[in-house]
C-alpha positions as CSV (number, residue, x, y, z in Angstrom):
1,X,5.1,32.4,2.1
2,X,8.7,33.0,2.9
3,X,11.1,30.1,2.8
4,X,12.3,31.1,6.4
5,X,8.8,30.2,7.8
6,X,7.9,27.2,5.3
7,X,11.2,25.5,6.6
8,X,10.8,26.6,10.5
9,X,10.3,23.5,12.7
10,X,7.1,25.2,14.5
11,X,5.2,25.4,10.7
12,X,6.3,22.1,9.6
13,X,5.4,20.7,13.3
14,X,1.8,22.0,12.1
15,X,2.1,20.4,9.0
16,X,3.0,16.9,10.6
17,X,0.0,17.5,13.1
18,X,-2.8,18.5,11.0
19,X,-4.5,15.1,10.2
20,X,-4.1,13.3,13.0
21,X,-5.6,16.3,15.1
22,X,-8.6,16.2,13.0
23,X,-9.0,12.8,13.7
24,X,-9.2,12.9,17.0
25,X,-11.4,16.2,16.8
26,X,-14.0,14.1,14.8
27,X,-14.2,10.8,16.5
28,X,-14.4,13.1,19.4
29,X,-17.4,15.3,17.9
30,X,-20.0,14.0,18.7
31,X,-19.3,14.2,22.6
32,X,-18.4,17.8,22.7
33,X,-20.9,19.5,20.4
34,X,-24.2,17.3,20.8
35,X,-24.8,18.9,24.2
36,X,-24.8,22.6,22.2
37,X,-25.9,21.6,18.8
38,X,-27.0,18.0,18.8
39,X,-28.8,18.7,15.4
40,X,-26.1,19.2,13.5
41,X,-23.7,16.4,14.9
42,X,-26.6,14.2,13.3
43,X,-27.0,15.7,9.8
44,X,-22.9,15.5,10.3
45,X,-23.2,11.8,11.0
46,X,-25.9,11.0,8.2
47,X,-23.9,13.0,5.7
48,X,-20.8,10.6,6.7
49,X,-22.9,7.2,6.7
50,X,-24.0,8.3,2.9
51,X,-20.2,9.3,2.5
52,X,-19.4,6.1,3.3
53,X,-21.8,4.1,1.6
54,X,-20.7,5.6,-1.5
55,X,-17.0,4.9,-1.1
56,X,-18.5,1.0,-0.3
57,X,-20.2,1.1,-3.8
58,X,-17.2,2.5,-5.5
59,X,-15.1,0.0,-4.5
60,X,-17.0,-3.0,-4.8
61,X,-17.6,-1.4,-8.4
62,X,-13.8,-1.2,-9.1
63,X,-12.9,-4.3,-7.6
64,X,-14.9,-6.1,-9.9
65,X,-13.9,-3.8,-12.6
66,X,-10.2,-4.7,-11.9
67,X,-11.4,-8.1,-11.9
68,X,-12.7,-8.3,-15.4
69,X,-9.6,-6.9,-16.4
70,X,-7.1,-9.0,-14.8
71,X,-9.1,-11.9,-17.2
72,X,-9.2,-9.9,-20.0
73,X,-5.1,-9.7,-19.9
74,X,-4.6,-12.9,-18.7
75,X,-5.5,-14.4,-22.0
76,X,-2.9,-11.7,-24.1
77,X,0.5,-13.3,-24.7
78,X,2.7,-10.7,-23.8
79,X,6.0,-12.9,-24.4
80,X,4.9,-12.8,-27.7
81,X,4.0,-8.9,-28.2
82,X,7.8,-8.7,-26.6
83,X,9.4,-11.0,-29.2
84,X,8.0,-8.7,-31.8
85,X,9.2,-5.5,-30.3
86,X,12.8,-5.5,-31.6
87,X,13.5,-2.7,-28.9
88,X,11.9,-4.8,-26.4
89,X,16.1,-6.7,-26.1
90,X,17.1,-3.6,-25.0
91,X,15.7,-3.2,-21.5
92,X,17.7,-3.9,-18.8
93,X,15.4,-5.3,-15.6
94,X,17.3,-5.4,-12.1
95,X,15.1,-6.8,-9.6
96,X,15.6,-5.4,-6.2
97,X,14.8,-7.8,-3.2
98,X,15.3,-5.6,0.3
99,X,15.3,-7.7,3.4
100,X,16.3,-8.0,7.1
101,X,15.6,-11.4,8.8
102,X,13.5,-12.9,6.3
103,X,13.5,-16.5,6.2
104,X,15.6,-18.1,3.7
105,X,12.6,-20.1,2.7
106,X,10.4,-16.8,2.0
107,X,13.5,-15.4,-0.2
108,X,14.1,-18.8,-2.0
109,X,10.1,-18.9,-2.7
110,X,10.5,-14.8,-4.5
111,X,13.3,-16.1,-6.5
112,X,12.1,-19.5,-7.5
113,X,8.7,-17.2,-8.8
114,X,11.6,-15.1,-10.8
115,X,12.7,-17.4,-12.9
116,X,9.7,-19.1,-13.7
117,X,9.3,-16.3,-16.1
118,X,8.1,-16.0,-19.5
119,X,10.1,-13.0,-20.2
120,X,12.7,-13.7,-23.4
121,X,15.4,-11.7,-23.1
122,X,17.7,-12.8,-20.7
123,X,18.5,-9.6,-19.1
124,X,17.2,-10.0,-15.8
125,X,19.8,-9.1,-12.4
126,X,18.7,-10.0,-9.2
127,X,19.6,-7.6,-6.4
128,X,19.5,-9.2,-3.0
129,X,19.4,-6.2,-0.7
130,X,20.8,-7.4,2.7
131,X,21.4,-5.1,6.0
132,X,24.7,-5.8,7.1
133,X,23.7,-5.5,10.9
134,X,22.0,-8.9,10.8
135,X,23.7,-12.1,11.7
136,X,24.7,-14.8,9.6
137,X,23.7,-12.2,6.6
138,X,26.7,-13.8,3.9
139,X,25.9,-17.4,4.7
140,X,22.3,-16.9,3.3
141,X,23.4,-14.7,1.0
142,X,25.6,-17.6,-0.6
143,X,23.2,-20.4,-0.5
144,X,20.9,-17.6,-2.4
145,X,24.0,-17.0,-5.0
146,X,25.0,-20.6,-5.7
147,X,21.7,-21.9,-6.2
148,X,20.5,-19.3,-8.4
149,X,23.6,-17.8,-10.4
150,X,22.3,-19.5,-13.2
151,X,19.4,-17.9,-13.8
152,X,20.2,-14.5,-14.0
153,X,22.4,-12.2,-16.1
154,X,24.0,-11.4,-12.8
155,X,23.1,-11.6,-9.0
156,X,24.6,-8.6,-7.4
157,X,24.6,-8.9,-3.3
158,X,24.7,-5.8,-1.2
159,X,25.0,-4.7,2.4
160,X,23.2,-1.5,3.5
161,X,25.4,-0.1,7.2
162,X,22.6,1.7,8.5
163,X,23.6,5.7,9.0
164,X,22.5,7.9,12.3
165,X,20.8,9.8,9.5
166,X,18.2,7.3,8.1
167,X,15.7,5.3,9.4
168,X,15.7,1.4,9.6
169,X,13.2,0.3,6.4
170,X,13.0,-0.5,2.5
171,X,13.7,3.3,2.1
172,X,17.2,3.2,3.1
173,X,18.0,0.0,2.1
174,X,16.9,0.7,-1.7
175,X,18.6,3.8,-2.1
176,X,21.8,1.6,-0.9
177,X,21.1,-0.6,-3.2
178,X,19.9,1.3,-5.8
179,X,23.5,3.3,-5.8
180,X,24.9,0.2,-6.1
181,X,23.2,-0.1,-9.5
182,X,23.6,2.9,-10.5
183,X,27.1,2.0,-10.4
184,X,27.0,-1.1,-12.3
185,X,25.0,0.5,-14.9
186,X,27.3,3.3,-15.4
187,X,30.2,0.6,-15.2
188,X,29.1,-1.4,-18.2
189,X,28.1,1.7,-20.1
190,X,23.8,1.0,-19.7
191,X,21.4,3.6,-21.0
192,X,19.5,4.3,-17.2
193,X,16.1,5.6,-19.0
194,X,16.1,2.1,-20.1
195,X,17.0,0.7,-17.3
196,X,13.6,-1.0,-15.4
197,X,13.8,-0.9,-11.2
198,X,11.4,-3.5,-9.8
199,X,11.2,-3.1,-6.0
200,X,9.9,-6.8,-4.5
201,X,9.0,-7.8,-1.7
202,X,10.6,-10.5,0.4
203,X,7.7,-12.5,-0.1
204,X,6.2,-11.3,-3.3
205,X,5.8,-14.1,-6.1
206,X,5.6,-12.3,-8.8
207,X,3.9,-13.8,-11.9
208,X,5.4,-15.9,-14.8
209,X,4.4,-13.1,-17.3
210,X,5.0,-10.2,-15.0
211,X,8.2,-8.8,-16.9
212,X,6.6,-9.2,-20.4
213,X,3.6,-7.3,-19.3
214,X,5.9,-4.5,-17.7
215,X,8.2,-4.5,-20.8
216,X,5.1,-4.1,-23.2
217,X,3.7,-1.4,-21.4
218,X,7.0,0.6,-20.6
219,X,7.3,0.7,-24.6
220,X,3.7,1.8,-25.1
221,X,3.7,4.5,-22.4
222,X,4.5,7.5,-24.1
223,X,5.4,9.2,-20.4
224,X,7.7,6.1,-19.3
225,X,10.3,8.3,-18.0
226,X,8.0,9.7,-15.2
227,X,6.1,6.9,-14.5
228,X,5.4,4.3,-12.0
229,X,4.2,0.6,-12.6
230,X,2.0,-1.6,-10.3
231,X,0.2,-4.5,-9.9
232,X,-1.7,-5.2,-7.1
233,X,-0.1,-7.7,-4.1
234,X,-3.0,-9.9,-3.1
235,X,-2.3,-12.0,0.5
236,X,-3.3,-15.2,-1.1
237,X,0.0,-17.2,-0.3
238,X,-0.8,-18.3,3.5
239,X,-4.2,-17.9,3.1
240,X,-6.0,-20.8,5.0
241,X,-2.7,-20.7,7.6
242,X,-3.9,-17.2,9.0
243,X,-6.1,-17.1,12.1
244,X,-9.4,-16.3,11.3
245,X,-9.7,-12.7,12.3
246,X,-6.0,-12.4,10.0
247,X,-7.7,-13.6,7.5
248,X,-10.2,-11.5,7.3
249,X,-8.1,-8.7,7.2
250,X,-6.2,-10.3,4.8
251,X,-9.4,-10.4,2.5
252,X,-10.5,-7.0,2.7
253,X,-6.8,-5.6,2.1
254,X,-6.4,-7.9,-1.3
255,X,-10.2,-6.4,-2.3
256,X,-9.2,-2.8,-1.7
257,X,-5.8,-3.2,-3.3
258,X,-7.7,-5.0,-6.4
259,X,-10.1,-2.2,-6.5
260,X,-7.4,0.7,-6.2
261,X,-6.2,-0.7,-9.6
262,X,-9.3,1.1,-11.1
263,X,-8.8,4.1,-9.7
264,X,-6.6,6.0,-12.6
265,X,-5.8,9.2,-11.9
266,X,-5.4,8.6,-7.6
267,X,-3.7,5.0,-8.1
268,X,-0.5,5.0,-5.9
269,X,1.9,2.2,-6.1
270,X,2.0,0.0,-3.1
271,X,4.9,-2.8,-1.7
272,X,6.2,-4.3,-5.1
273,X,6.5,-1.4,-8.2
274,X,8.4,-1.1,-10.8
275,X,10.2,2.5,-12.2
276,X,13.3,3.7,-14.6
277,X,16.2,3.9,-13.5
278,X,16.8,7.5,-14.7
279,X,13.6,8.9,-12.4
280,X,15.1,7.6,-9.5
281,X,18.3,9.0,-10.2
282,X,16.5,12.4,-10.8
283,X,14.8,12.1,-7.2
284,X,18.4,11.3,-5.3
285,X,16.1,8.0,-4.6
286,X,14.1,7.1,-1.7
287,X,14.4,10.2,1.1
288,X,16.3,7.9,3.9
289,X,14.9,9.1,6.7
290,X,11.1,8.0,6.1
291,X,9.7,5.0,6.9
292,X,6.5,4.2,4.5
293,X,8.5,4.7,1.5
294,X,6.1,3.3,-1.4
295,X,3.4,6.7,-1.6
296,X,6.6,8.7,-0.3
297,X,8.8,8.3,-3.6
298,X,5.7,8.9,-5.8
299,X,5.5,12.4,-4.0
300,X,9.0,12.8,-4.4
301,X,8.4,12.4,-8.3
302,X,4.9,14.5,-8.1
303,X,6.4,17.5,-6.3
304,X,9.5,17.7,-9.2
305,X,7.6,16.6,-12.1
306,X,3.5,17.2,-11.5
307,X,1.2,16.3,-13.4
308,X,3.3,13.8,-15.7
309,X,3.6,11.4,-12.8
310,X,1.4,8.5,-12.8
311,X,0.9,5.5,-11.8
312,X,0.1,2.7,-14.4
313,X,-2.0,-0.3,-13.3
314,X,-0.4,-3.6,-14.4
315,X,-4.0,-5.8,-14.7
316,X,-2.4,-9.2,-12.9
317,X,-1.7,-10.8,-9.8
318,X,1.5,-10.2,-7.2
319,X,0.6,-13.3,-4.6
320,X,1.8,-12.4,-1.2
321,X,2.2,-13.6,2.5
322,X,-0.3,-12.2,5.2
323,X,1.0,-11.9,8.7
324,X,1.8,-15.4,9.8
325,X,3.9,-15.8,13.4
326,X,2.7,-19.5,14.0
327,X,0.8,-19.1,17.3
328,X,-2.4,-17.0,16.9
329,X,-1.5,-14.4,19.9
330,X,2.0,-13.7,18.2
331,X,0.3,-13.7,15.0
332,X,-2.7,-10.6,16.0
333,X,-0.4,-8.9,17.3
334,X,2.1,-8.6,14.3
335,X,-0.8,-8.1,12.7
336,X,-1.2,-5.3,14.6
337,X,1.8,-3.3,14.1
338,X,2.0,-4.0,10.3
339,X,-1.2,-2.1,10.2
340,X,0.7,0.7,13.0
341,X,3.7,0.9,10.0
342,X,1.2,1.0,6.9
343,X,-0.6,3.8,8.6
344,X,2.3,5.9,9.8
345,X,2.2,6.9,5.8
346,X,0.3,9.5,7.3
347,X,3.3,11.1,7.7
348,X,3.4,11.8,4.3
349,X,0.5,14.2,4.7
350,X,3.3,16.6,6.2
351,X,5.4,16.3,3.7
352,X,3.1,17.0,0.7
353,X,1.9,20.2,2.7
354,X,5.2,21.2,3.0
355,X,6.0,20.6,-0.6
356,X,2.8,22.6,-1.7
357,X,4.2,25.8,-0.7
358,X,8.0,24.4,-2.5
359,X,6.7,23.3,-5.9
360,X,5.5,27.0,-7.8
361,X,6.0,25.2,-10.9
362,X,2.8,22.6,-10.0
363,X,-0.6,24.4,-10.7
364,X,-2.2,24.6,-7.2
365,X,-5.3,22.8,-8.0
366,X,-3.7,19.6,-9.1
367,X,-1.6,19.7,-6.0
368,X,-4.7,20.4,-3.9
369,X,-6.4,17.1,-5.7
370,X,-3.6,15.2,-4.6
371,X,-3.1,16.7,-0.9
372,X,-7.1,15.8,-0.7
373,X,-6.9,12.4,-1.8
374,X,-4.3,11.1,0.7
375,X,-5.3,13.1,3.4
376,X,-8.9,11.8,3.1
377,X,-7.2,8.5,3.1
378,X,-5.7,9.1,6.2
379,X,-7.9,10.7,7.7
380,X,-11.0,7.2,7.0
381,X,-8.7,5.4,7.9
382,X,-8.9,5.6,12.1
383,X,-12.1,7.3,12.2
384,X,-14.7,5.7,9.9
385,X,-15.2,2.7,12.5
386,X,-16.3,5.1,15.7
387,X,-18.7,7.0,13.3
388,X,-20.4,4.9,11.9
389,X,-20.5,2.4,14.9
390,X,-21.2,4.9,17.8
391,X,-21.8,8.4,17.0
392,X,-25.5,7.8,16.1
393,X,-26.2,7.0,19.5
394,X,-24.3,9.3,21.4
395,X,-26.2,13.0,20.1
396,X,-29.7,11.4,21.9
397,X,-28.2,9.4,25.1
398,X,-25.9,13.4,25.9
399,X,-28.7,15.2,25.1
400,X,-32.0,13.8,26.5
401,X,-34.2,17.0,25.0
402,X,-32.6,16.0,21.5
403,X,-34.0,11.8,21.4
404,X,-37.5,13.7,21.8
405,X,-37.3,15.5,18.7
406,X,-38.2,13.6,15.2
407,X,-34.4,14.2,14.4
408,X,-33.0,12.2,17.3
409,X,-35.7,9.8,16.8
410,X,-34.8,8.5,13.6
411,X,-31.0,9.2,13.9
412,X,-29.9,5.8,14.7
413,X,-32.5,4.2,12.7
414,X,-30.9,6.0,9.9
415,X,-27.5,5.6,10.5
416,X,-28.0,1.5,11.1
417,X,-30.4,1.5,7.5
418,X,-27.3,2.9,5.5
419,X,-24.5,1.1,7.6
420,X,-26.4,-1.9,6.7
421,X,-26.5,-1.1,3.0
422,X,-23.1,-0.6,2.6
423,X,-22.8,-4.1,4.1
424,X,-24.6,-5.6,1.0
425,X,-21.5,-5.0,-0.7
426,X,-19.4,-7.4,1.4
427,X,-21.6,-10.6,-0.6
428,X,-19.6,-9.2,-3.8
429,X,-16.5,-8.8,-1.5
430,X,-17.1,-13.2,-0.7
431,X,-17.5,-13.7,-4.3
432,X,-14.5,-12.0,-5.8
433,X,-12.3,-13.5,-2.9
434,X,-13.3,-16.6,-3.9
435,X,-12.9,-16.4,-7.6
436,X,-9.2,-14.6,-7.1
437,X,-8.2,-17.9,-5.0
438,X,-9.0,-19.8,-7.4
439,X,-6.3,-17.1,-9.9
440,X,-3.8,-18.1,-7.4
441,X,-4.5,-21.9,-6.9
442,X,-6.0,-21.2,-3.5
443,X,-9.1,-22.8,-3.5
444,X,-12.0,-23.0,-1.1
445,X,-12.8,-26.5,0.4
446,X,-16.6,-26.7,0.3
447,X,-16.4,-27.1,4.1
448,X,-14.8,-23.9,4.8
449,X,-17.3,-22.3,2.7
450,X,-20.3,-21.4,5.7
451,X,-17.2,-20.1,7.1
452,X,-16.7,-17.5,4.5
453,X,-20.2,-16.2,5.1
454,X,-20.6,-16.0,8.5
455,X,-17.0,-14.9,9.8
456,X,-18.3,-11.1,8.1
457,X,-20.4,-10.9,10.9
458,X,-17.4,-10.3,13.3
459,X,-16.2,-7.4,10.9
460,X,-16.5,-4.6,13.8
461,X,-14.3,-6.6,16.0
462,X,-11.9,-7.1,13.1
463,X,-11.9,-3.0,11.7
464,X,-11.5,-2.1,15.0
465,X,-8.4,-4.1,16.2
466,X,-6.6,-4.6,12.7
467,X,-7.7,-1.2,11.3
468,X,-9.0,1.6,13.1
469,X,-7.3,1.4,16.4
470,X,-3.4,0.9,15.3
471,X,-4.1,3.9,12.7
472,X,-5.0,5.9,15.4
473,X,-2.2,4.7,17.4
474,X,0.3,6.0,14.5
475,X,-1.7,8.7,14.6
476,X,-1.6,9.2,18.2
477,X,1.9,8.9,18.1
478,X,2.7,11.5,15.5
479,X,0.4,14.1,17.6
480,X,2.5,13.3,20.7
481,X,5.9,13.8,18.9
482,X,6.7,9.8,19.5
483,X,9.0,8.3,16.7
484,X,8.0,5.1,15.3
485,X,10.5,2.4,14.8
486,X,10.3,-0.3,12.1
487,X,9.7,-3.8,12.8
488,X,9.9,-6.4,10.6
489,X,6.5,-8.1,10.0
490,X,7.4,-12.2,11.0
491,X,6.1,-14.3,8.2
492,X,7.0,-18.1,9.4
């Protein structure tokens, strides 16, 4: 295909288009086709229900999987596996903190969590990543640098000017910042392939043996330089603050996070990540006009280097904040739009199409395994909820012929049997959310505890308004050509 057409705004359009489109064409399916071939709209709906009740068992099987493993590594001293790394002192780790608005309080809480840690060098830099457009920025950023100068090998303080070329996000403000390191590094004469970017969250406590674990497993990692290293963000913090529909949510996210650590060859970094310096350089950083920018920059990597680009799983725990706005309105519908953000990533199914046809160097079938994975991704992400809630009945009630037939018949029977088997899996989902509270210190009080169970019985209502419905907004959105601007998700 000719670079004139692969870079025309009409093909890419397509490109941009493609997922979202299908998701509207299958939630839609079953309204359009049962009156013509009601038949096969069920087997279509049975094959998905079985679809989805294995992707339930897979990752209540991984969660737990990731589970054992976060207690086997808890009990490894990695501070001391450092200490006997002689090259271990040679890492340099500059931890990037972007931010706009965040409460002082939610930074001082990130930091404090820094320096709490076991790791025995003392060549830690904190990077407070600031936008210069927001007010009162150097007053909080001095309060931040007096009280914790101490602590690190240097606090460098930066503010990004946002550019009519970038987008408002983390992706713009870490390349700023990054540059800024880059500079520093160069400066004092640092060798950048051992130079260790971690990328933390405004509210991201990371944990006391966090940097000893990463340091270990950077020296280890025979593919380092191309490599990515995660480990998963659990919204633990606020737990028994959120609302309870929030906190719901809040569960289910910190489940599937825990079990994407399992996943090996399809684990994508998410939130707080750490890289080299050098790779980043290599990429020109994050792209600045993108919003999602966490799966984005591991695409960026994949589409220059292939194959060698990974994602290493980091077996501990990254507490975080769930959406908290203090009043339970303000606090749904925050919710809301974080989920409208995290699912705009399907923008990035675009850009990997567009790559595929830029990257002759990548064998096509490993690009095609990674094109499938996060465009199936996507693509569950809106539409699992009106399948496997509605469609079953839909094919009969259109088609009156059809619920006479065995078929038709036995369709929503079916179709509620296997939906209710893949519910099964939500009493391992209660007991791993317990046991991982009690990782973090967040306990259960016995009297919250029939609370636990029986809040799972308002899962629809929760998928649909915290899930499915703001992904197909983004999704919606991108179909209709509409830009979506960031907002900062209010954590009181």
């Amino acid at each position: 295909m000719s670079d004139v057409i692969i870079r025309s705004k009409p093909f890419i359009r397509v490109l941009e288009i493609l997922v979202p489109l299908l998701s509207w064409t299958l939630i839609t399916f079953p309204l359009w086709f049962s009156p013509f071939h009601p038949a096969l709209v069920a087997y279509f709906i049975i094959f998905f229900d079985l679809y989805f009740f294995y992707k339930s068992a897979s990752t209540a099987y991984n969660a737990v999987l990731s589970y054992k493993e976060i207690l086997f590594h808890n009990l490894i001293n990695y501070r001391k596996k450092v200490i006997a790394n002689k090259k271990s002192s040679e890492i340099n780790h500059f931890v990037i903190i972007p931010n706009f608005k965040e409460p002082l309080h939610k930074i001082d809480s990130t930091i404090q969590a820094i320096t709490k840690s076991d790791y025995p060098f003392g060549k830690i830099y904190l990077v407070l990543a600031f936008e210069k457009r927001e007010e009162q920025v150097e007053e909080k950023a001095k309060v931040l640098e007096d009280k914790y100068k101490k602590f690190f090998k240097k606090i460098i303080t930066v503010y990004h000017v946002l550019t009519d070329n970038e987008e408002a996000g983390k992706a713009s403000n870490q390349t700023y910042a990054c540059k800024e390191v880059t500079s520093f590094v160069q400066k004092n004469k640092l060798n950048s392939k051992k130079v260790i970017i971690t990328i933390c969250d405004a509210d991201s406590l990371l944990p006391k043996n966090y940097f000893s674990y990463l340091t270990f497993e950077f020296f280890r990692d025979t593919g380092r330089l191309y490599h990515f290293y995660w480990a998963p963000v659990l919204l633990y913090n606020n737990f028994w603050q959120l609302p309870l529909f929030v906190r719901m949510q809040a569960t289910l996210s910190s489940i599937l996070r825990l079990a994407f650590l399992s996943q090996k060859e399809n684990l994508i970094q998410v939130s707080t990540y750490s890289t080299n310096l050098w790779l980043l350089q290599e990429l020109n950083y994050w792209d600045v006009d993108i919003i999602p920018e966490d799966w984005h920059i591991y695409f960026q990597a994949f589409f220059t280097y292939g194959s060698k680009v990974r994602t290493i799983p980091l077996f501990t725990i990254v507490n975080g904040d769930a959406v908290y706005s203090g009043g339970v309105i303000k606090t749904m519908v925050n919710r809301y739009e974080q989920e409208k953000r995290w699912a705009w990533g399907v923008s990035d199914v675009g850009y990997v199409l567009k790559r595929f046809f830029t990257s002759p160097h990548i064998p096509p079938i490993v690009k095609l395994k990674k094109i499938f994975f996060i465009a199936e991704t996507h693509l569950l992400w809106p539409v699992s909820f009106f399948i496997l809630t509605i469609s079953a009945s839909i094919p009969p009630l259109i088609n009156p012929i059809f619920k006479k037939t065995v078929l038709g018949f036995l369709l929503p029977k079916l179709s509620a049997l296997i939906l209710t088997l893949s519910s099964a899996m939500l009493i391992l989902y209660v007991y791993l959310d317990i046991q991982i509270r009690k990782k973090v210190n967040m306990k259960t009080p016995i009297k919250y505890l029939p609370i636990l169970i029986i809040q799972w019985y308002l899962l629809p209502i929760v998928s649909f308004f915290f899930s499915s419905l703001p992904a197909l907004d983004a999704h919606t959105r991108i179909l209709l050509g509409k830009k979506l601007k960031y907002k900062v998700t209010e954590k009181v």
